[in-house]
RODO-2510 file (C-alpha; in nm, 4 decimals, decimal comma):
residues 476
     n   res          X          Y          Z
     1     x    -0,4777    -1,2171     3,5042
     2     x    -0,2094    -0,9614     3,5786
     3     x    -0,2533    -0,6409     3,7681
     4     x    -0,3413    -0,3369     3,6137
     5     x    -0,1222    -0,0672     3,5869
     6     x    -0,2315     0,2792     3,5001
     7     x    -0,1501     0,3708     3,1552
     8     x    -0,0174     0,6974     3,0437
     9     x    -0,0647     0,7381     2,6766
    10     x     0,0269     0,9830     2,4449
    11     x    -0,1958     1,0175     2,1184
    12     x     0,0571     1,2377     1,8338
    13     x    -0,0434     1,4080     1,5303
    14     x     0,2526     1,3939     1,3216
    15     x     0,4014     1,7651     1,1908
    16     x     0,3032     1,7661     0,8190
    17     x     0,6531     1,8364     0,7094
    18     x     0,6883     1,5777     0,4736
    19     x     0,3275     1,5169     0,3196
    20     x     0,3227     1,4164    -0,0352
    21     x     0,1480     1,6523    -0,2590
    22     x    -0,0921     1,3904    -0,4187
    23     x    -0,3886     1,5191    -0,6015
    24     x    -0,3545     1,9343    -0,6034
    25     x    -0,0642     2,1831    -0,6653
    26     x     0,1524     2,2290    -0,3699
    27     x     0,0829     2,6121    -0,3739
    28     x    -0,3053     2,5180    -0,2925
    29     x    -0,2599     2,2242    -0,0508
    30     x     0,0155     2,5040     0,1791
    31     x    -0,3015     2,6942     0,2971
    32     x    -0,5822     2,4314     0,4126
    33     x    -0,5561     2,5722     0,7315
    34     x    -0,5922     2,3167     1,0822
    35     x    -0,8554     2,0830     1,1894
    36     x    -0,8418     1,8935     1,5177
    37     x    -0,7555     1,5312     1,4465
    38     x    -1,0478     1,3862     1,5321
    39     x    -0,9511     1,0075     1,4409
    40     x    -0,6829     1,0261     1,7737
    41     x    -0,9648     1,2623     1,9438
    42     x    -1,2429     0,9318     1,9097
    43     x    -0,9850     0,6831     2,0402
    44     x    -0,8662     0,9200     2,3413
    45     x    -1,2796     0,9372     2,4377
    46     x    -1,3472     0,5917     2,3837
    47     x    -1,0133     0,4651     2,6341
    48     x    -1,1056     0,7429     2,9020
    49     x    -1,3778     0,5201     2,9351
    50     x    -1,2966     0,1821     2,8805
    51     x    -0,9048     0,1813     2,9426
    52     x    -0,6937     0,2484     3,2830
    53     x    -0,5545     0,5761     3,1289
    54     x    -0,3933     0,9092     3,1350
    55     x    -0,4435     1,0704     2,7866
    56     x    -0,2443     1,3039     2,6707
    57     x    -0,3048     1,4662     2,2865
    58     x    -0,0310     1,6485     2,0962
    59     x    -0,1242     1,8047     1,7693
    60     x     0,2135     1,9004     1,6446
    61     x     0,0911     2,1003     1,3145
    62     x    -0,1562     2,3559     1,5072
    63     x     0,1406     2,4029     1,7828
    64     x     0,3623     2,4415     1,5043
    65     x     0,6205     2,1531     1,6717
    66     x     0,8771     2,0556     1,4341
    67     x     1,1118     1,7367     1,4539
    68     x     1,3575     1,9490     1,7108
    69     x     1,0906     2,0309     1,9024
    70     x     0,9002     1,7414     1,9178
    71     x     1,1328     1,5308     2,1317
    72     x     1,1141     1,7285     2,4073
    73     x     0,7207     1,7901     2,3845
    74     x     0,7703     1,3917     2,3903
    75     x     0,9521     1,4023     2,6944
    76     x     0,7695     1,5738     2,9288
    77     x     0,5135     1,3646     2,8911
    78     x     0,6455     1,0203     3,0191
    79     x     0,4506     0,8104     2,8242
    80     x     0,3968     0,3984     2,8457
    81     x     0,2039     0,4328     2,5005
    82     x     0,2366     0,6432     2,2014
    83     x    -0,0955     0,6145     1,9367
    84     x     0,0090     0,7468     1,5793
    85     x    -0,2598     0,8194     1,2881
    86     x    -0,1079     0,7300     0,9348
    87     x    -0,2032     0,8011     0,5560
    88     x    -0,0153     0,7560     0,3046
    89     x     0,0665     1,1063     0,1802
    90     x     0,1748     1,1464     0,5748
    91     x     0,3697     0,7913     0,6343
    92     x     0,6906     1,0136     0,5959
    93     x     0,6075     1,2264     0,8784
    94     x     0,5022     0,8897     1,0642
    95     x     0,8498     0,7429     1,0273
    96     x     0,9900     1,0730     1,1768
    97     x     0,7657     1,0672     1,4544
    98     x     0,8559     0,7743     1,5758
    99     x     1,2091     0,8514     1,5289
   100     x     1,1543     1,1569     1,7985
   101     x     0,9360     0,8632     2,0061
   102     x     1,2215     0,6439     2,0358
   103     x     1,4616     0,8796     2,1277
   104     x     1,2608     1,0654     2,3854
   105     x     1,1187     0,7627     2,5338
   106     x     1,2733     0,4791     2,4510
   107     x     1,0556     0,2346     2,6617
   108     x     0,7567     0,3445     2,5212
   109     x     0,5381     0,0502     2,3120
   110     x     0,4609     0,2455     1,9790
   111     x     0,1263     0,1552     1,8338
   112     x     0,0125     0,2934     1,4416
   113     x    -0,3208     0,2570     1,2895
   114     x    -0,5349     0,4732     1,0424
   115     x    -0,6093     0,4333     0,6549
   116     x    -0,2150     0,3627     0,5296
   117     x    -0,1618     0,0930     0,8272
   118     x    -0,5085    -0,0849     0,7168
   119     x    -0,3777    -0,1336     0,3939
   120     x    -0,0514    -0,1868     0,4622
   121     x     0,0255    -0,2993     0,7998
   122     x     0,3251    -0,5079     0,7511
   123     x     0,5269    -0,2701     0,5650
   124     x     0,3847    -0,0259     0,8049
   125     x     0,5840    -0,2024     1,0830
   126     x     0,8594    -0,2302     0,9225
   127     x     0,9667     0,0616     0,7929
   128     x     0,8283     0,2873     1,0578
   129     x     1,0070     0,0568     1,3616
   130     x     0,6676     0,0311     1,5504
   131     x     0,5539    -0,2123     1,7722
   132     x     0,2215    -0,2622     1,6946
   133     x    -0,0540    -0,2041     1,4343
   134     x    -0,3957    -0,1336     1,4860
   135     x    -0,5977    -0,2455     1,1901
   136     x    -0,9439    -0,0800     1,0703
   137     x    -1,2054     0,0956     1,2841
   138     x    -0,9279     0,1958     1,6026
   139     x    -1,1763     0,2671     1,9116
   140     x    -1,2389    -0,0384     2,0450
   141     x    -0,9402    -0,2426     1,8846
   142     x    -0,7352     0,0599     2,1151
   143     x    -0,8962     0,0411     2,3917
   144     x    -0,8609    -0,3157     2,4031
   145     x    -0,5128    -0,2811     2,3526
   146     x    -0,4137    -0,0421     2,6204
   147     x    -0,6118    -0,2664     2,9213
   148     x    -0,4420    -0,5782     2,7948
   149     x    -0,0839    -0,4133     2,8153
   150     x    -0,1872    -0,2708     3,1534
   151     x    -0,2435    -0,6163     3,2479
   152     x     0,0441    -0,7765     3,0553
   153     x    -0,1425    -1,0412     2,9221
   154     x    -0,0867    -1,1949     2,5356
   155     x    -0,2363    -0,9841     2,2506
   156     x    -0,2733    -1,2385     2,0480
   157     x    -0,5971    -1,2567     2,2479
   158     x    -0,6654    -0,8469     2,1000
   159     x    -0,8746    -0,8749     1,7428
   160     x    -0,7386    -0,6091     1,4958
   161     x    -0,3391    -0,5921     1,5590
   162     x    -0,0300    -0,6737     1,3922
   163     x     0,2762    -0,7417     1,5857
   164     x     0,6187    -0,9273     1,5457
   165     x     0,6485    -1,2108     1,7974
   166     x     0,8982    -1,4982     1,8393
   167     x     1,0938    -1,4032     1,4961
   168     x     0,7577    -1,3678     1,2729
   169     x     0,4952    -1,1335     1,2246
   170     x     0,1433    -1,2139     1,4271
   171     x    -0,1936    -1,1321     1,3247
   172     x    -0,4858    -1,1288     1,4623
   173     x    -0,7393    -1,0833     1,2529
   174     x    -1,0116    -0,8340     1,2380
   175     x    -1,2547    -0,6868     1,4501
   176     x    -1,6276    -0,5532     1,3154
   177     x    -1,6413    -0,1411     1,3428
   178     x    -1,8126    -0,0477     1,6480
   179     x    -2,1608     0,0782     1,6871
   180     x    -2,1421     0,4370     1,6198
   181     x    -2,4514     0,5403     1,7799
   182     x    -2,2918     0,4136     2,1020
   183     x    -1,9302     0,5965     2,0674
   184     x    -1,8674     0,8992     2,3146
   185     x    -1,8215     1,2091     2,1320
   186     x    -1,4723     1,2977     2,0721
   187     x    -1,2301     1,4242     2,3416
   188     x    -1,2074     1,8161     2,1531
   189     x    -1,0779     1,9119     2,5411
   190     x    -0,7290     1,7705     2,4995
   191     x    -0,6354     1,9762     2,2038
   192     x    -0,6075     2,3898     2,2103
   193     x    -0,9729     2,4504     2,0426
   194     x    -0,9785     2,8015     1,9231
   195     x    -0,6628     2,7450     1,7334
   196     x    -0,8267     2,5766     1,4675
   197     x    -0,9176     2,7604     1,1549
   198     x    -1,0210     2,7339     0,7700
   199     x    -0,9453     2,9915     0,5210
   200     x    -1,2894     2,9814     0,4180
   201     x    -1,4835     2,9810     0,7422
   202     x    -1,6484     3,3027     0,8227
   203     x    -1,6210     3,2221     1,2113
   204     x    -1,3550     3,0945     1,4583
   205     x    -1,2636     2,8350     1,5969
   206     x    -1,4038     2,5437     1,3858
   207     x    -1,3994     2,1938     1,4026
   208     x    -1,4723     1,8768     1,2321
   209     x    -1,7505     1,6169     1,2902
   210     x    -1,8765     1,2507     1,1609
   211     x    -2,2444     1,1723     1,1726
   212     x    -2,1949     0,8565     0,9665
   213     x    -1,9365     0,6089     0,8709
   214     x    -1,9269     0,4198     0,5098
   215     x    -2,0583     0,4803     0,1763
   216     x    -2,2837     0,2570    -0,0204
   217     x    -2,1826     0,4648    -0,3128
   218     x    -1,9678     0,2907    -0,5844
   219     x    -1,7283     0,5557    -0,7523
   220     x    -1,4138     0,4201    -0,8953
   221     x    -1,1576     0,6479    -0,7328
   222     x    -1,2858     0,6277    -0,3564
   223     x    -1,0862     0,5112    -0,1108
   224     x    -1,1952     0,4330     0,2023
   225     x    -1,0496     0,1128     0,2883
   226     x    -1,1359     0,0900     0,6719
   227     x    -1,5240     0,2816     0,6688
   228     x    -1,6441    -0,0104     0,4265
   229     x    -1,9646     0,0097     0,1921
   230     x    -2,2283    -0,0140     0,4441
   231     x    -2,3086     0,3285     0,5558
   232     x    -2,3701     0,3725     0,9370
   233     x    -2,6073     0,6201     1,0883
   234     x    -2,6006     0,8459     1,3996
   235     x    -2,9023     0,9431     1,5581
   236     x    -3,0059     1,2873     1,4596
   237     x    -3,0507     1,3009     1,8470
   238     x    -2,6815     1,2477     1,9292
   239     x    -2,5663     1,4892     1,6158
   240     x    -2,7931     1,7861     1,7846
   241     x    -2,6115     1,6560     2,1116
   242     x    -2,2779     1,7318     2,0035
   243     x    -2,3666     2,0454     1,8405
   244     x    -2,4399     2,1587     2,1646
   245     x    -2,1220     2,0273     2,2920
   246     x    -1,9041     2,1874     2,0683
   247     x    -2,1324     2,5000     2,0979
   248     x    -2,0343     2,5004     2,5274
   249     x    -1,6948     2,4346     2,3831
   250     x    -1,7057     2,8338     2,1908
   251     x    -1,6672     2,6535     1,8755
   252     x    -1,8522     2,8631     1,6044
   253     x    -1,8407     2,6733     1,2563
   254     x    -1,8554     2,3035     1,1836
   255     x    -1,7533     2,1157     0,9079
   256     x    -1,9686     1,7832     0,8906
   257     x    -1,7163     1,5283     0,7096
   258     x    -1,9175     1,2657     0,6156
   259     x    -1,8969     1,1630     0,2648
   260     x    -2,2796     1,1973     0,2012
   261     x    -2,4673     1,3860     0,4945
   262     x    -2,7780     1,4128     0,3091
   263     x    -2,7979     0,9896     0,2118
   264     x    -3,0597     0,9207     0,4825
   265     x    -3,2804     1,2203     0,3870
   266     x    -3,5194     1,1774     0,6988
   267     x    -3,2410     1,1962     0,9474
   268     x    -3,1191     1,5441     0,7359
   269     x    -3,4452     1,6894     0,7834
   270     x    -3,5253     1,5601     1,1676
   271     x    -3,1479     1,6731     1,2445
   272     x    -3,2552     1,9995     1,0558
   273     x    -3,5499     2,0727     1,2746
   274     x    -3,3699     1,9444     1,6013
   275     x    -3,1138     2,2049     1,5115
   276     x    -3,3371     2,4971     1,4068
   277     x    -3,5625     2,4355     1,7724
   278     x    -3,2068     2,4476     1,9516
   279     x    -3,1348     2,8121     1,8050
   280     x    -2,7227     2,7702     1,8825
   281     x    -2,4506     3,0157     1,7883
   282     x    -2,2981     2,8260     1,5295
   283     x    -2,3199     2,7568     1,1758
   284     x    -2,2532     2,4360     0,9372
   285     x    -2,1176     2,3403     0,6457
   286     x    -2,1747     1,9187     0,4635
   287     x    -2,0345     1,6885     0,2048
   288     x    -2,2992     1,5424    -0,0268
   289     x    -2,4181     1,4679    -0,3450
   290     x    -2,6186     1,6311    -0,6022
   291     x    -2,8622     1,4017    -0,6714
   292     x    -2,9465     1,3475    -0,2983
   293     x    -3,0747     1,7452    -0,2459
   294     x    -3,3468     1,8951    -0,3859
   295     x    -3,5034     2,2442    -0,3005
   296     x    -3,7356     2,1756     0,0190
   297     x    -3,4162     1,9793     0,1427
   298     x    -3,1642     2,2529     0,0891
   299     x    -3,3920     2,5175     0,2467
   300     x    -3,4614     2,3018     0,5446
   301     x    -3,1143     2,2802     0,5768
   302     x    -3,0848     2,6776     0,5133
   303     x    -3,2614     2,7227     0,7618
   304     x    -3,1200     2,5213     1,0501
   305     x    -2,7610     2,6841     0,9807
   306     x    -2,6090     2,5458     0,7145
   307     x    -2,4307     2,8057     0,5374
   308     x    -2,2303     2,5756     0,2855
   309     x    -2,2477     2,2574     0,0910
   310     x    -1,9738     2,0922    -0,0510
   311     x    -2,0724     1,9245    -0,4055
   312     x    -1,8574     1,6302    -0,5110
   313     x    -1,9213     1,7048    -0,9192
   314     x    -1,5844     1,6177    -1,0666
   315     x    -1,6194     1,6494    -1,4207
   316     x    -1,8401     1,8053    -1,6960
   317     x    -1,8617     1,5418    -1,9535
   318     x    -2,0997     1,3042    -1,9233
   319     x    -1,8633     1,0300    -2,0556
   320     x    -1,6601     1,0920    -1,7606
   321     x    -1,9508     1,0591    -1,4795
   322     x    -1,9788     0,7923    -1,6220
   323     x    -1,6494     0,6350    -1,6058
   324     x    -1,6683     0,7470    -1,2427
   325     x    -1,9562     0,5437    -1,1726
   326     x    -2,0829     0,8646    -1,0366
   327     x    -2,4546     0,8074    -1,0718
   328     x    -2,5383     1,2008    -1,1790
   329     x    -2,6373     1,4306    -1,4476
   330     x    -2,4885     1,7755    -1,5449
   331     x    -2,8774     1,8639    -1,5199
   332     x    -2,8697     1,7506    -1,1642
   333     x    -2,5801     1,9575    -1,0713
   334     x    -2,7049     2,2509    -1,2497
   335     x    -3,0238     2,2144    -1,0494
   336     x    -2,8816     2,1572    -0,6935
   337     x    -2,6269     2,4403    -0,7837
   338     x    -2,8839     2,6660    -0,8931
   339     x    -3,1150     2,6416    -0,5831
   340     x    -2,7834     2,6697    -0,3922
   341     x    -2,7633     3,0466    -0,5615
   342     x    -3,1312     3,1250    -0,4679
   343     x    -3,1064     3,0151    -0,1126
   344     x    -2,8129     3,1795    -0,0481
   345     x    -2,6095     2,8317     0,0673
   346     x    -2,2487     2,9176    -0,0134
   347     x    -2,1407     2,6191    -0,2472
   348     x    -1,8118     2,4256    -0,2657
   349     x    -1,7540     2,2397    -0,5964
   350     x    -1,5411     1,9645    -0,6357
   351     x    -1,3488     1,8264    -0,9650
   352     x    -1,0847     1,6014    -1,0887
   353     x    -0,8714     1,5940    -1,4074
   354     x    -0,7021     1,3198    -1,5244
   355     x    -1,0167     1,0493    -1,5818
   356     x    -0,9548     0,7384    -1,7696
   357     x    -0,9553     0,8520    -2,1406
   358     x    -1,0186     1,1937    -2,0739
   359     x    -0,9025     1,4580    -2,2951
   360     x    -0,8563     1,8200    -2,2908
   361     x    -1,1080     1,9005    -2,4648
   362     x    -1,3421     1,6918    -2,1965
   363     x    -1,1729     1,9281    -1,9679
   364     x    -1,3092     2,2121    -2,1314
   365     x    -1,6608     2,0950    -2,0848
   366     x    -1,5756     2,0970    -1,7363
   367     x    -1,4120     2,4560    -1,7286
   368     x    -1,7905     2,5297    -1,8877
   369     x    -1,9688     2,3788    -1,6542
   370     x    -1,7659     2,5491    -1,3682
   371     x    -1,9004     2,8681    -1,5284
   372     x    -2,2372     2,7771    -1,5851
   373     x    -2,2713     2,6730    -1,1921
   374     x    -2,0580     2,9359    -1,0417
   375     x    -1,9451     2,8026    -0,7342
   376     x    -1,8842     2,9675    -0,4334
   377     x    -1,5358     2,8009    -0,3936
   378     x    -1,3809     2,5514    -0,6027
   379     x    -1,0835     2,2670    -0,5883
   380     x    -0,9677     2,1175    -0,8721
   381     x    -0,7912     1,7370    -0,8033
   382     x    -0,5748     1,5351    -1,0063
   383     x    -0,6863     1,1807    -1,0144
   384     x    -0,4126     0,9741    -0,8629
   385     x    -0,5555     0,5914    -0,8147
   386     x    -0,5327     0,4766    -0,4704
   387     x    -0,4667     0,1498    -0,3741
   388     x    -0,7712    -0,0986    -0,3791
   389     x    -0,9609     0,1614    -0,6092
   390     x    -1,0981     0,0324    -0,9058
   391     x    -0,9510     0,2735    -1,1395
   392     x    -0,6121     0,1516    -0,9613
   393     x    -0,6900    -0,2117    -1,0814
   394     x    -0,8330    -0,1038    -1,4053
   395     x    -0,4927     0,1328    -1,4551
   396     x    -0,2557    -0,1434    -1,3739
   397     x    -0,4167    -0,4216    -1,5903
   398     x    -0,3520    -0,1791    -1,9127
   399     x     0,0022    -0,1351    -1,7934
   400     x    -0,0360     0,2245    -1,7079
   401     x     0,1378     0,2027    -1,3758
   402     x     0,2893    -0,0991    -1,2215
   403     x     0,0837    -0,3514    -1,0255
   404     x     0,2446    -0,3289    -0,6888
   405     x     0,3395     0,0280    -0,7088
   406     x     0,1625     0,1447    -0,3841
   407     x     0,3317    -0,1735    -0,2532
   408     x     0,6921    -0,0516    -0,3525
   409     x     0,5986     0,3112    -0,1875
   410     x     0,4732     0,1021     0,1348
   411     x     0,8097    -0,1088     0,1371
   412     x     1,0149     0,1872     0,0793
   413     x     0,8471     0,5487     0,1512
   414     x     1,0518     0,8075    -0,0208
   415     x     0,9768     1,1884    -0,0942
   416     x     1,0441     1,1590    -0,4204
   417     x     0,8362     0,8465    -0,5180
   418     x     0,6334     0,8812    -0,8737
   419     x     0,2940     0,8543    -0,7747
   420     x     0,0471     0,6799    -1,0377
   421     x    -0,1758     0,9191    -1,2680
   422     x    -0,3539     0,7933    -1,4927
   423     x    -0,1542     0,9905    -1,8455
   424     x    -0,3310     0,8164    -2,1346
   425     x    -0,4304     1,1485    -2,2895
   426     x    -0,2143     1,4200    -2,0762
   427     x     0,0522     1,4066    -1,8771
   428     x     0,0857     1,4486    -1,5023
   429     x     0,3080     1,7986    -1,5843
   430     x    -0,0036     1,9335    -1,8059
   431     x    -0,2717     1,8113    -1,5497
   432     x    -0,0810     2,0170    -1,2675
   433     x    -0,0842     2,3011    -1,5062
   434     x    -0,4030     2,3707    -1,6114
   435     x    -0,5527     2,2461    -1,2226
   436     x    -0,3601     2,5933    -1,1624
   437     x    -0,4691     2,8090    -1,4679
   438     x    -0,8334     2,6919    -1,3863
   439     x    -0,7526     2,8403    -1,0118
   440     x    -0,6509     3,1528    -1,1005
   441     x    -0,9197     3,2318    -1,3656
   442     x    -1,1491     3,1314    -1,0967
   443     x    -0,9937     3,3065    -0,8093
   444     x    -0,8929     3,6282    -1,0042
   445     x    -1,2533     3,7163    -1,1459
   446     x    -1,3484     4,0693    -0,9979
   447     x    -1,6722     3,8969    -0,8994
   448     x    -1,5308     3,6367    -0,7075
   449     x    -1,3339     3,8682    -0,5454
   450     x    -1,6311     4,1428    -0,4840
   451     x    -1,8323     3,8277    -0,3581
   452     x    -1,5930     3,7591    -0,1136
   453     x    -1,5426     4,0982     0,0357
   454     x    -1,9243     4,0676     0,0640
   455     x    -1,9325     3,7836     0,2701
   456     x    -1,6532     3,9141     0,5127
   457     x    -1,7606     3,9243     0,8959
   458     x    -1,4252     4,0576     1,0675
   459     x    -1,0631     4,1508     0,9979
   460     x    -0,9412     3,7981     1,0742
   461     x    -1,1457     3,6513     0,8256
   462     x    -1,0104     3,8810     0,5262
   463     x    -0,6204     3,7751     0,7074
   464     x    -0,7092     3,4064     0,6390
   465     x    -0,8180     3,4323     0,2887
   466     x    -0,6353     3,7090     0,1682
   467     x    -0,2898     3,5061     0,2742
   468     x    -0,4489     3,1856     0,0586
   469     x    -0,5057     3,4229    -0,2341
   470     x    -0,2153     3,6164    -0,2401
   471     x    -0,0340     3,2775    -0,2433
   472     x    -0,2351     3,1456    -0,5536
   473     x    -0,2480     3,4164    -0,7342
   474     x     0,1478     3,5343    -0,7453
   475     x     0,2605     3,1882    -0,7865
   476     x     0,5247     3,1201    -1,0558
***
């Protein structure tokens, strides 16, 4: 066993200078605002533990670093390590990035993981020049990593990588996901904190949180190749703990970013009452499902200071929920929608065009149930089949898109790649188009826009959502 050496590493959220606009029109997706990346924030926690380690995080979109400024930022830094997140909408900003990596530290062993890499992790090294891949759930597979390079032992010893070795590519298989419960929360220190924002948070700075990993739910379109189906579980103990964290921190508003928050409903209500005893200065906002809330729930929740609830509904035809595999009822999102409006939880609703079969005319059942529920917010989403979806599969047997066209885009990332949609009925041109007519009819009702001045709480609020409206609405 070699000596260790003490690691410096350097953990890089690509600038998103290059994203591919996948599912909504570009003039929507230009004002999400910035969220820390918490993916690089979990590993940097997890190796200040476990590793020999100097950890340094750059978020290049919230410091507004662009690939001439980058380099340098690189620079400075020294580092024997350099941990990339990748996506596939963002592999084009990956390649870049390690383009800058290379030429401001050459010596530097370049390691990749995240959802893209998972999928894809030979192509990944190839075309992005990297010297390693970290496959699936990255904490411990990191970790291990960094302390056997510190040591300069084999990796093919390290479950969960993919690396070229003696004129071949080496793999070494995979490695379970770790026991959340047991994870330390993520490093938030190591990036600027009150520089993240939403345009529709009423409070500043926010951030982003996981209380679960995995879905057992079975919807065509999801893709969520490294979580897996079996849904894992913090302890509403260690949620309330990291509330109070990020509440020390000055962080005001949290977005919860599970997929379902409200799937173990006991742990919702003891993390409700944990919450409401604590009394902290910040409010909340969840992912869930319709059918998993019902009115005690959702004033529980109300009450421990959750102010929004974002609502995965997708469609208003029946015929399409069901296509979806989605499991609900317009009656059941009616209901949860309407106890939403008389408890006062601000409401996010989510929806898709572009189903198999779907028609315009199925589209204006969902335009009338959009009405009927009056959202707080709304986002409308084309359907674009991921890889490994089952509407992908079902898409390519009919011969709608190629089999191996996600391959092709892995094998040769390009900014002007056709992405799959799924144009039995429409085409990808009209989808766009009436995603953004049903925006602005939304956006530009006088109540929406009384509503919203009604919610304001300070000047920078109104800056942050005027800027995203102004942009929607005078769009050509």
């Amino acid at each position: 066993m070699g000596k260790a050496k003490l690691m410096k590493v350097l953990l890089i959220n690509p600038p998103g200078l290059n994203e591919i606009i996948v599912t909504s029109p570009a003039q929507i997706e230009t004002e999400r605002g910035h969220y820390p990346p918490l993916g690089l924030l979990y590993l940097a926690s997890y190796a200040q533990l476990y590793a020999n380690c100097e950890i340094v995080v750059i978020d290049a979109p919230v410091l507004n670093l662009d690939y001439n400024s980058l380099p340098e930022a690189i620079a400075k830094h020294a580092p024997d390590v350099v941990g990339l997140p990748s996506m596939t909408f963002t592999i084009l900003d990956v390649i870049e990035t390690v383009r800058c990596v290379r030429a401001a530290a050459p010596m530097a062993t370049i390691v990749i993981g995240g959802t893209h890499a998972t999928l894809f992790p030979v192509e990944t090294l190839t075309v992005t020049g990297a010297d390693i891949i970290v496959v699936g759930e990255g904490e411990e597979t990191f970790s291990d990593l960094l302390r056997t390079l510190s040591r300069k032992e084999t990796l093919t010893d390290c479950p969960g990588l993919v690396f070229r070795a003696n004129g071949g590519i080496v793999k070494t298989g995979t490695r379970p996901g770790p026991d959340i419960e047991k994870l330390p929360f993520p490093a938030r220190k190591l990036c600027p904190v009150a520089r993240y924002s939403s345009p529709i948070a009423r409070r500043s700075p926010v951030t982003t949180m996981f209380t679960s990993r995995g879905c057992p739910c079975r919807c065509t379109y999801c893709d969520r190749p490294a979580l897996g189906k079996n849904a894992r579980f913090v302890s509403a103990t260690r949620v309330v703990q990291e509330f109070r964290e990020c509440s020390d921190l000055g962080i005001r508003e949290i977005f919860i970013y599970d997929d379902t928050f409200t799937l173990n409903r006991k742990r919702a209500f003891d993390i409700c009452r944990m919450l409401q005893d604590e009394s902290l200065p910040i409010t909340w906002d969840v992912r869930t499902r319709v059918d998993t809330v019902d009115r005690h729930l959702l004033l529980e929740l109300k009450n421990a200071g959750c102010e929004r609830i974002h609502f995965g509904v997708e469609s208003g035809s029946e015929r399409v929920l069901k296509v979806y595999k989605k499991n609900i009822s317009r009656r059941q999102i009616i209901d949860a929608f309407s106890h939403c409006h008389d408890l006062g939880i601000t409401t996010f609703a989510y929806f898709m065009i572009g189903a198999p079969g779907e028609t315009r005319q199925e589209f204006d059942g969902t335009k009338q149930l959009l009405r009927e529920i009056n959202p707080s917010y709304v986002q409308i989403g084309i359907l674009c089949p991921f890889p490994g979806t089952e509407v992908f599969h079902d898409g390519a047997q009919r011969g709608l898109f190629a089999k191996d066209v996600w391959a092709q885009f892995a094998q040769e990332p390009r900014p002007d790649f056709a992405l799959p949609y799924w144009e039995e009925n429409m085409s990808r041109s009209e989808m766009f188009e009436l995603a953004l007519e049903t925006y602005r009819a939304f956006y530009g009702r006088p109540r929406f826009l009384l509503a919203e001045l009604m919610r304001l709480r300070s000047f920078a609020e109104f800056k942050r959502k005027a800027k995203a409206g102004i942009k929607l609405l005078l769009w050509n």
